[in-house]
C-alpha positions, 0 to 999 in steps of 0.5 A, a space after each residue: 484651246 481650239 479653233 476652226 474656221 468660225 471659231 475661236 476658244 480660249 481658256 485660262 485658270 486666273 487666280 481670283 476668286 469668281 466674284 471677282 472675275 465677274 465684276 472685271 467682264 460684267 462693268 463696263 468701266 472695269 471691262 473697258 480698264 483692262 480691255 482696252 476701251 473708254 466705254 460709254 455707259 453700262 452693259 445691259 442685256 438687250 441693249 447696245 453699248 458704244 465705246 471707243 479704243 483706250 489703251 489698256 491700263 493692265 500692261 504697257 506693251 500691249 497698250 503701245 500696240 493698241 495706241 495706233 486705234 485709240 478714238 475708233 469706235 466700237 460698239 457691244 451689243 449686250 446679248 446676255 448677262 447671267 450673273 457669276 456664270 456668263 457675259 456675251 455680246 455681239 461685236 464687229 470683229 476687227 473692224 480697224 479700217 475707219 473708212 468702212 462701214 461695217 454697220 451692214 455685216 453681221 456680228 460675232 458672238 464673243 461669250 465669256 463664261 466663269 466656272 469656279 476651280 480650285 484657287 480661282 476661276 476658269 475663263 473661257 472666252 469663245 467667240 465664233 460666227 466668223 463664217 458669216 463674215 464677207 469672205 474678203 475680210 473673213 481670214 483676216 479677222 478670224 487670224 486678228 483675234 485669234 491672236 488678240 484674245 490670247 492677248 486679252 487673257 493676258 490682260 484680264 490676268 494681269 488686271 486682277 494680279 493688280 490691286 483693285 482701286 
């Protein structure tokens, strides 16, 4: 796990096979269970996606933590989906404050890439563009999802122990 200033990386083994953790990033229904999102449509390459915060159904504490968002709305856009290998889009990064809009600042890059590995599947989670963030809101972004993406592997992890319904 590394990070600079426009960085973020993250990696977890999950016990699952790839196919598996394929289809829990790639549909956007399932995404959105375990992320913590009622996502409105599918993910499709090229295009946007809406959605607004839900609190995640794969572990109770975090949902608590993200309750204080549910209804904001969020928005993917759907940069590339390569099937079994990666998933990206770009996104707003912490963009909590519902009295601004943040429609004019650029995006990150959020990429999610699967490798098979003995008994699973390493995930990798990178996001980064941070540096292109308006300074007045750069470290608090970059600092919130350093923290959340911990979280989010958390959440994937306990969503495929879970079983499928």
């Amino acid at each position: 796990m590394s990070s600079t200033t426009d960085r973020i990386e993250k990696r977890i083994f999950l016990r699952a096979p790839q196919d598996r953790v394929w289809h829990a990033i790639s549909d956007a229904a399932e995404f959105g269970d375990w992320f913590g999102m009622d996502v409105d449509g599918q993910f499709v390459q090229g295009q946007d996606v809406s959605g607004r915060v839900a609190p995640t159904k794969a572990d109770a504490e975090i949902a608590k933590m993200q309750s204080k968002y549910t209804g904001m709305p969020m928005k993917f856009h759907i940069e590339k989906i390569q099937p079994m290998t990666t998933f990206s889009f770009r996104w707003h990064p912490f963009a909590i404050d519902r009295s601004v809009d943040y429609s004019k600042e650029p995006m990150t890059l959020v990429t999610f890439t699967l490798e098979p590995a003995e008994g699973g599947t390493l995930l990798t989670v990178v996001e980064s563009g941070f540096d292109s963030i308006p300074i007045a809101r750069r470290a608090d972004a970059f600092e919130a999802n350093e923290e959340g993406w911990g979280m989010i592997l958390q959440l994937i992890e306990k969503h495929l122990l879970q079983p499928k319904t």
